[in-house]
Structures are given as structure tokens and as C-alpha cells.
N, C-alpha and C positions, 0 to 999 in steps of 0.2 A: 252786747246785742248788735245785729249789723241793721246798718240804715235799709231799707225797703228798696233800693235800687244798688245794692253793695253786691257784688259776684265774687266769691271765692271760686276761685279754680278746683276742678275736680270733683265739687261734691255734688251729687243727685238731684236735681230741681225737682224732681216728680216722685212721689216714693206710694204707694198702694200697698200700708202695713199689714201685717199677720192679721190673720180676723177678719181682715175689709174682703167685702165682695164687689166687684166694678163689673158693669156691663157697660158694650160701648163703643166710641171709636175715641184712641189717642192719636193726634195730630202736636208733635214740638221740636222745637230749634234744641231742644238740650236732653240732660238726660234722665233715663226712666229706670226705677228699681220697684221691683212687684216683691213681695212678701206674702203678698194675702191671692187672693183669688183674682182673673182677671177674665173676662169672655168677649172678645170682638175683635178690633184690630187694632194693628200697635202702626206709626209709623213716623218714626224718630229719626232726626239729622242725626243724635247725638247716640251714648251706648245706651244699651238695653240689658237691664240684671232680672232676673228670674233667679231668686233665692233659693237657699234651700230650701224654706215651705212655701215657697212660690208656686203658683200655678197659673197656665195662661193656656184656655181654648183661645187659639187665638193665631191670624198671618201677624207675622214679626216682620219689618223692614227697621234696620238702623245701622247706624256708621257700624258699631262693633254688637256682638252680643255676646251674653255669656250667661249659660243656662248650667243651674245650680241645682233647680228644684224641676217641675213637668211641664211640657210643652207641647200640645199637641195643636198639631199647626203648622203650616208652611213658615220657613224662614228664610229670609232675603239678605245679603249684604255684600258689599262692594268690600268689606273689611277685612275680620277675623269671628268667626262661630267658635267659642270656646265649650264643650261641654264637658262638665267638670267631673269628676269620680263620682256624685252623688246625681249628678244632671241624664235628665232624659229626654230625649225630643223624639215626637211622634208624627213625622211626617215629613216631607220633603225639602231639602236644602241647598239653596242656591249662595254662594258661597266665592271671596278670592284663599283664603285661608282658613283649614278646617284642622280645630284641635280638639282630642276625643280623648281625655286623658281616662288612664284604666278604672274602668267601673263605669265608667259614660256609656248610654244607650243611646243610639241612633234607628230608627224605625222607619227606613223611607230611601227614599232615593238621593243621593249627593250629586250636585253638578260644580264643578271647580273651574272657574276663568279666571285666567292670570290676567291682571292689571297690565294695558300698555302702556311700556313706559313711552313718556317721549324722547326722540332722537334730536340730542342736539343737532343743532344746524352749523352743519360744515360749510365755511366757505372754497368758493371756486378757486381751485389753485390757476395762479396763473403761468401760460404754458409758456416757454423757455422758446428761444427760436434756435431749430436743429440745426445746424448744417447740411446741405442738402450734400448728398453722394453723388459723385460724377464721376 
């Protein structure tokens, strides 16, 4: 059993099982996995799973997401939009990386911006003194 403040890496802090109906607004630092039904808006630091029998009326914002089950709704991320062979989204996606593996439905307009990387900083080279031509 883990103590009440024990964090294991990786697994779902938030989970909305098969059966469950949520209306709402989600607001969290981690992460969210839908099974059941979900209606309002989702808005996650961390990933976002819509199952296969997942379902979410719903705008999505989170680090990554990955749609399994229906989606209808805008989706946001700075990340990765994974939608899976069974996965469908109904609506428009704002996106750094878009994966639509075969069977995936997309229903909406896609907008893709690549992440600026940062430029390291070069330093000033220092100049050499020429010889002057005479």
C-alpha cells in the first residue's frame, strides 16, 4: 500500500472509470485518463488519455494526449496529439506533433507549430589584428 504523499512515476493521478459520467471543469499539475464519459473542459500540465470507451464533449489542453476512444472538442498541446486506430476527434487541433495512426479519425481543422528551439549562445570571437596592405 503506498503512504498518502508517495508518487510513483508514470501512473494516472486522475482516472474517470467506465460507467462514470463527469460534468465539469478539470484543472491538474498531473495526469488524466477518461474511461467513462466526460462533458466540459479538461486542462492538464500533465498527459491526457481518452480510452477506448472513453468519451469527452470537451476543449482538451495538456502536455501530451492520446485519444483512444471519442472526442469531440477542440484539442490543444504544445506536445504530441496521438490518435490511435480506434481513436476519433471531432474538432479542431492545435498541435507541435500530430500522430494519426491508421483507423484514426480526425474531423476538423489541424494547425501544426514547431517548438522554437533555443539557440545557444555563441560567444564573440575575438578579431585577430590584420596587417594592413600598403
Amino acid at each position: 500500500m503506498l503512504r498518502k504523499n508517495a508518487r510513483v512515476h508514470g501512473l494516472t493521478d486522475t482516472l474517470i472509470g467506465q460507467g462514470s459520467i463527469v460534468e465539469g471543469k478539470i484543472q491538474c499539475e498531473s495526469n488524466v485518463r477518461i474511461d467513462g464519459a466526460f462533458h466540459g473542459e479538461i486542462d492538464c500540465k500533465g498527459q491526457v488519455i481518452v480510452g477506448e470507451s472513453g468519451e469527452a464533449r470537451s476543449s482538451i489542453i495538456g502536455a501530451n494526449i492520446i485519444v483512444a476512444g471519442h472526442v469531440v472538442g477542440d484539442i490543444s498541446t504544445k506536445g504530441k496529439l496521438t490518435i490511435t486506430s480506434s481513436g476519433q476527434v471531432d474538432g479542431d487541433v492545435s498541435v507541435s506533433k500530430l500522430i494519426i495512426l491508421e483507423g484514426g479519425l480526425l474531423n476538423g481543422v489541424s494547425t501544426m507549430e514547431k517548438i522554437k528551439a533555443v539557440a545557444p549562445i555563441k560567444e564573440k570571437a575575438q578579431k585577430t589584428p590584420q596587417p594592413e596592405v600598403g
